[in-house]
ZASE-537816 format. One record per residue: residue in three letters; x, y, z of N, C-alpha, C in turn. Coordinates in steps of 0.02 Angstrom, whole numbers, padded with zeros to 5 digits, always signed. Layout:
% ZASE-537816
AlaXYZXYZXYZ;...
//
This chain:
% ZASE-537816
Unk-00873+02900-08649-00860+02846-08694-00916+02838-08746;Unk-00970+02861-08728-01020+02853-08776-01016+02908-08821;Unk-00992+02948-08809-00972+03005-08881-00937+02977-08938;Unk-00890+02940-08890-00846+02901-08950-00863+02835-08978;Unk-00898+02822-08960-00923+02732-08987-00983+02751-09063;Unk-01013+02815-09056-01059+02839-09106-01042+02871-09164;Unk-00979+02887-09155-00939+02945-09210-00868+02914-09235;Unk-00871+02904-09288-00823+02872-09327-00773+02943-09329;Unk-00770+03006-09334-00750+03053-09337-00712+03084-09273;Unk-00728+03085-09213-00722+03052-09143-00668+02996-09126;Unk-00683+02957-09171-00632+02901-09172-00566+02908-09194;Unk-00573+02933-09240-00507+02962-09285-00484+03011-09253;Unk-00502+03045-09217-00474+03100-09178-00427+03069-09123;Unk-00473+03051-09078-00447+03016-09013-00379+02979-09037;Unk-00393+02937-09076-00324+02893-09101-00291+02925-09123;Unk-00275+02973-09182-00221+03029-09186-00204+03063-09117;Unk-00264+03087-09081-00222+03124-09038-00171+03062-08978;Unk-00195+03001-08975-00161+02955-08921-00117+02919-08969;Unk-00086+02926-09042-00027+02931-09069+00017+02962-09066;Unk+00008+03041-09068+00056+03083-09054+00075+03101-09014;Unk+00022+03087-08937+00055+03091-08875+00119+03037-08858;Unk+00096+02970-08880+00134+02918-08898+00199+02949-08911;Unk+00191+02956-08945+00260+02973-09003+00291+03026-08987;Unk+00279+03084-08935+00313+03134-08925+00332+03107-08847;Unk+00283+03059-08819+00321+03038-08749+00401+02972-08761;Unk+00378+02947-08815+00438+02901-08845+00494+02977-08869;Unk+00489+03009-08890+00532+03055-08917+00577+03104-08846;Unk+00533+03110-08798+00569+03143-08751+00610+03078-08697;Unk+00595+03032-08723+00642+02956-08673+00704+02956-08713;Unk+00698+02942-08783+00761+02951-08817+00805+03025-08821;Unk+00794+03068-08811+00814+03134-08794+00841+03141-08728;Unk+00822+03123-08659+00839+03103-08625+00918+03057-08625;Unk+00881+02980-08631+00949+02935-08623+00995+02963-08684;Unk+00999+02986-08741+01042+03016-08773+01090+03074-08725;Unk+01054+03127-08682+01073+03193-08639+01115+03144-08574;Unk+01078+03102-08579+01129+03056-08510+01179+03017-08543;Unk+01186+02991-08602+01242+02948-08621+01308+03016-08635;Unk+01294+03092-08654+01343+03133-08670+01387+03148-08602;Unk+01314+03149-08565+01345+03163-08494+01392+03127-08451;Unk+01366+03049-08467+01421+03012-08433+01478+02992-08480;Unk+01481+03022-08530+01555+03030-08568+01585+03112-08566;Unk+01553+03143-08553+01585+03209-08505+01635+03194-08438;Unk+01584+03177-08402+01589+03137-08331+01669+03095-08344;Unk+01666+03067-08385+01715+03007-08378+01794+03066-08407;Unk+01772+03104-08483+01836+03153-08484+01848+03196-08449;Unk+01814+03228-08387+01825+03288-08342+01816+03257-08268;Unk+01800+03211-08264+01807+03184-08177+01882+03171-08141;Unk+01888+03182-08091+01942+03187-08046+01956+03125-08027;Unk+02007+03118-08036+02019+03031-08015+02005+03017-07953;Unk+01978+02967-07904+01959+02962-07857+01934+02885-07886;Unk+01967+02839-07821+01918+02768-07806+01857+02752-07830;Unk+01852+02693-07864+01794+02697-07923+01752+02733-07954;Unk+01819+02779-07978+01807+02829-08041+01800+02804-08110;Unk+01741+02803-08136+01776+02778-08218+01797+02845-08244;Unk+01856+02836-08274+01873+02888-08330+01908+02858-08393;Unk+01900+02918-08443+01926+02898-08510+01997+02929-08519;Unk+02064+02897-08525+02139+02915-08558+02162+02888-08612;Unk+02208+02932-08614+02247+02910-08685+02299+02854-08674;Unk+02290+02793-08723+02345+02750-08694+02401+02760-08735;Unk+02468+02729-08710+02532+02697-08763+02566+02662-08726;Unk+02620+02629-08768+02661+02606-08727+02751+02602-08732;Unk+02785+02610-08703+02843+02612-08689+02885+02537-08665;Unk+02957+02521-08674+02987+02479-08681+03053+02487-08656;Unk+03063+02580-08642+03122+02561-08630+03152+02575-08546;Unk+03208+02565-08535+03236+02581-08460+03232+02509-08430;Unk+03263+02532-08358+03271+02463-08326+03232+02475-08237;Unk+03216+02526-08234+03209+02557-08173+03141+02617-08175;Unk+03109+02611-08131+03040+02659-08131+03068+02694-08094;Unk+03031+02765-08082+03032+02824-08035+03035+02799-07985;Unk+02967+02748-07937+02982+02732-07873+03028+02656-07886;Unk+03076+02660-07891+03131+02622-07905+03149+02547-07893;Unk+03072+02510-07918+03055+02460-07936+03076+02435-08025;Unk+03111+02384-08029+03115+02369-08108+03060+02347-08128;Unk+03060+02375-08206+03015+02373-08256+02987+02306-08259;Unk+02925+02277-08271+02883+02241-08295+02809+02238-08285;Unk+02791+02181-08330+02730+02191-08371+02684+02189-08318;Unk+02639+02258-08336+02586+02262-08276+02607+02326-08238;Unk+02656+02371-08268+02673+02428-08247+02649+02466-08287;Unk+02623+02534-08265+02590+02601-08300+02645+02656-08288;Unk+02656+02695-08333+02657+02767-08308+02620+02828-08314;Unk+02617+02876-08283+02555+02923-08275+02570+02995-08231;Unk+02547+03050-08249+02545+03103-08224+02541+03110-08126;Unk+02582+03119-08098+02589+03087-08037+02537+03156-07993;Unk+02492+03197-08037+02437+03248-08003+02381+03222-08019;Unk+02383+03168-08077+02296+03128-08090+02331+03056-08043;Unk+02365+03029-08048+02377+02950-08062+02467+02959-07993;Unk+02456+02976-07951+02521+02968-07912+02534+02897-07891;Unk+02610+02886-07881+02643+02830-07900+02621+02790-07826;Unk+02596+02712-07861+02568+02673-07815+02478+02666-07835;Unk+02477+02690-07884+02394+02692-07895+02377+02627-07923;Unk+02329+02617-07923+02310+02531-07978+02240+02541-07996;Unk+02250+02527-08048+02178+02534-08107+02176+02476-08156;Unk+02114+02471-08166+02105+02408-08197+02080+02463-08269;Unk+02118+02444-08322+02105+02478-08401+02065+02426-08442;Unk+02019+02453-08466+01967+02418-08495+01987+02451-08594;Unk+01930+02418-08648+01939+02480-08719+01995+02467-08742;Unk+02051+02416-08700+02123+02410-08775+02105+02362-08795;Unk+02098+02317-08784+02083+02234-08819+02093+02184-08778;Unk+02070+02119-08801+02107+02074-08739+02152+02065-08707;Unk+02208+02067-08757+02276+02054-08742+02312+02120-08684;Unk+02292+02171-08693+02310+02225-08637+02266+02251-08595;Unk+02198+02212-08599+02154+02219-08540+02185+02213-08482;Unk+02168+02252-08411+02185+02201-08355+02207+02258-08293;Unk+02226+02238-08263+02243+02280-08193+02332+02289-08193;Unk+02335+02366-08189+02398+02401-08201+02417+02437-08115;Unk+02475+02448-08105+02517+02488-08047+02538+02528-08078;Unk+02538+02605-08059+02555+02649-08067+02621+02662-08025;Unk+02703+02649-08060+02742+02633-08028+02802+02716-08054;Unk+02771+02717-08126+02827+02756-08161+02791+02818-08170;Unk+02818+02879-08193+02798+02952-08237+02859+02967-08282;Unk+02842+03012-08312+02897+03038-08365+02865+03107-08377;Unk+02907+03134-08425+02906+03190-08459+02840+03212-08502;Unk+02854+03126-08560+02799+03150-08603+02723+03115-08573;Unk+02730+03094-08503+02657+03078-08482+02631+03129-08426;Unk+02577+03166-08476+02561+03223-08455+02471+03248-08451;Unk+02456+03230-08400+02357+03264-08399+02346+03177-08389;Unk+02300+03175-08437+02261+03101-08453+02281+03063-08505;Unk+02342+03040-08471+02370+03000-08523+02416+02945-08494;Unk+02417+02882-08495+02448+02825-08467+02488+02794-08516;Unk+02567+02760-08495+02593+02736-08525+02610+02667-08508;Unk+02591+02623-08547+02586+02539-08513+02667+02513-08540;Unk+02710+02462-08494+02754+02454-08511+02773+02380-08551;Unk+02789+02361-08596+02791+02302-08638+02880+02295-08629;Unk+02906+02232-08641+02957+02207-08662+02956+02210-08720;Unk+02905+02212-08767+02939+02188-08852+02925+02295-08884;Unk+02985+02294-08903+02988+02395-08942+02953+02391-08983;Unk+02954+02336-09024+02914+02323-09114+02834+02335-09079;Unk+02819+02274-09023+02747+02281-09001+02729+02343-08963;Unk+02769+02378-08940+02753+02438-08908+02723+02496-08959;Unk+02789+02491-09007+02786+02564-09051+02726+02549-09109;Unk+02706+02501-09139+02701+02475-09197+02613+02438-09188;Unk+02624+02394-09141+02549+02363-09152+02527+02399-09081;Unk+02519+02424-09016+02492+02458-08983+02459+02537-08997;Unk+02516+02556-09010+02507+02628-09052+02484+02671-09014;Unk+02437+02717-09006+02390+02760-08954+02315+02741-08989;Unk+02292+02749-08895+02237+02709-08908+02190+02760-08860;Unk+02122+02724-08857+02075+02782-08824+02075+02734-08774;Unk+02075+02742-08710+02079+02685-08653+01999+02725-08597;Unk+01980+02673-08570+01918+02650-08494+01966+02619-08458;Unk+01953+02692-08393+01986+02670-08337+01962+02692-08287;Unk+01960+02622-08234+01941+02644-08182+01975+02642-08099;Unk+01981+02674-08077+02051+02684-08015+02003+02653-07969;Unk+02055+02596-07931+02046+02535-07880+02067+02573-07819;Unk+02126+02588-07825+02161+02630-07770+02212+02685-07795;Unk+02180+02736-07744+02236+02790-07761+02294+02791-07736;Unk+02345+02808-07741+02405+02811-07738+02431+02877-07680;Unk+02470+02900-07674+02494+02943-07602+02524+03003-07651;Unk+02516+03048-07649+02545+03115-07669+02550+03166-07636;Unk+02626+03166-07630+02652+03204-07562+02626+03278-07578;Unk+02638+03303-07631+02597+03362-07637+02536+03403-07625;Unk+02500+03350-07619+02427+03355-07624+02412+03359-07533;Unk+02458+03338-07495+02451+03310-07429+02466+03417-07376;Unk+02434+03412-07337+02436+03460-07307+02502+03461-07244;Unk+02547+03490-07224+02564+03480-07145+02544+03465-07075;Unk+02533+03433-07062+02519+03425-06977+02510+03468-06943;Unk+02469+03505-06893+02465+03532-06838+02527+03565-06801;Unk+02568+03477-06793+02603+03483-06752+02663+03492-06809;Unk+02708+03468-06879+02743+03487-06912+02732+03577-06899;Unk+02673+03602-06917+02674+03685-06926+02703+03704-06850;Unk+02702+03696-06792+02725+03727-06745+02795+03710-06727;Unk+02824+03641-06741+02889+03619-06740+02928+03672-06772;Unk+02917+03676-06842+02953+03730-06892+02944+03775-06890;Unk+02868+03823-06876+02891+03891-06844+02938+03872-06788;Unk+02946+03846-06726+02970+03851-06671+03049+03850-06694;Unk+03067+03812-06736+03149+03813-06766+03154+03869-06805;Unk+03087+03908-06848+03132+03951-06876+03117+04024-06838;Unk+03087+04021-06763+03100+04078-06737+03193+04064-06678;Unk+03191+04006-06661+03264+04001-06653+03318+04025-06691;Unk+03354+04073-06659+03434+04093-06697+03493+04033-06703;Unk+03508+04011-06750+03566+03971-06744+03602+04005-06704;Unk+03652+03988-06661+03696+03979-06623+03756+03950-06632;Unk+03808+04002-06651+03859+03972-06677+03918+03933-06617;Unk+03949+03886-06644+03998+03858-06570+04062+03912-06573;Unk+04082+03928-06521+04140+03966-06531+04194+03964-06549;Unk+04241+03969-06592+04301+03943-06619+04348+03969-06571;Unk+04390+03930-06568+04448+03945-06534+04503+03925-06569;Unk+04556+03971-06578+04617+03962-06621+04674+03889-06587;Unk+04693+03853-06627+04746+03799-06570+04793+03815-06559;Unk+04840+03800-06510+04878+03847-06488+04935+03777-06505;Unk+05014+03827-06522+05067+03786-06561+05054+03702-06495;Unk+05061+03700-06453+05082+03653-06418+05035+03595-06393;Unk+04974+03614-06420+04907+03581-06441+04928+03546-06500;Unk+04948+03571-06549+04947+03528-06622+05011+03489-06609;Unk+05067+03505-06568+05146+03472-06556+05113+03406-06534;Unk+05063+03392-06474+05052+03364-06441+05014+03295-06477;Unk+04970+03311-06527+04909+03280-06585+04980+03250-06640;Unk+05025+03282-06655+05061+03245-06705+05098+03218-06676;Unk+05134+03211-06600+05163+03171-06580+05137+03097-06555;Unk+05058+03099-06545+05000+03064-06515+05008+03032-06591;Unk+05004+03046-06636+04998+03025-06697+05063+02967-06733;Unk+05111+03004-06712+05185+02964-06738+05180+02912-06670;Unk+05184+02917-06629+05179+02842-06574+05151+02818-06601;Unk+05180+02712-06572+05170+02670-06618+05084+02638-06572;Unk+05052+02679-06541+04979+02656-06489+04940+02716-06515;Unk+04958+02776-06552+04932+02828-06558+04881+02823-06621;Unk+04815+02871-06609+04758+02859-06672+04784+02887-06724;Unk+04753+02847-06791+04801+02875-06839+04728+02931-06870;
//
């Protein structure tokens, strides 16, 4: 310290050099939380849906029909969605549309054109569906997942049941032709007035 208390030249050094350390340790913090904010918007477009997942979809909304896939009628507070991200029975709370369609959705319906990452919220009014909703960039995050029979493996015991039936030969019953006085007997059983009709 006494080198530096005598030298004005010394001084000026030290302080440049404990500026630019400054300034390059401030420069690698913002470089950083910048590398982590890309990441958790990666994260959110490529993460697998799973129980307090945030992820980012595409919203819209739809108006019409009277009846969902799992064959509950339509209303407000129903989603539809890709039933391999979002299978039917899921509930997510959608954040990023605005107040008015903020809020916690059931994943009740799918369709055709809802396909990958993309959710379709259901409205009563067509004008407000098509017109002031529009497609939107939606924050979502899954509360509960939903059941997808696909995704589900067989049982233990399913796999040995069904081999065991399909090494069984059907077994056919044997036909036997009726003989005239068999059928005389059934249509006369039939014309009596006690007989099954």
């Amino acid at each position: 310290m006494m080198l530096l208390s005598h030298s004005l030249g010394r001084k000026i050094v030290a302080t440049g050099t404990a500026a630019v350390a400054f300034a390059f340790l401030y420069e690698s913090t913002i470089l950083d939380s910048r590398y982590a904010a890309r990441q958790a918007e990666l994260r959110e477009s490529t993460a697998t849906p799973a129980p307090g997942a945030r992820l980012r979809f595409t919203a819209t909304a739809y108006c019409r029909g009277t009846t969902t896939t799992s064959g509950v009628n339509v209303r407000n507070g129903i989603a539809a969605a890709d039933p391999d991200l979002l299978p039917v029975g899921s509930v997510i709370q959608v954040d990023r549309l605005g107040d008015r369609y903020n809020g916690i959705y059931t994943v009740m319906d799918t369709g055709p054109a809802v396909q990958g990452r993309h959710i379709d919220i259901y409205m009563w009014n067509c004008d407000e569906a098509r017109y002031e909703f529009g497609k939107r960039t939606a924050g979502l995050t899954v509360l509960r997942l939903g059941w997808n029979p696909r995704a589900s493996n067989p049982s233990l015991v399913d796999r040995l049941f069904r081999r065991r039936e399909a090494a069984q030969p059907l077994e056919a019953a044997p036909v036997t032709p009726a003989s005239d006085a068999d059928s005389s007997v059934k249509e006369s059983a039939q014309k009596a007035p006690g007989g099954t009709n």
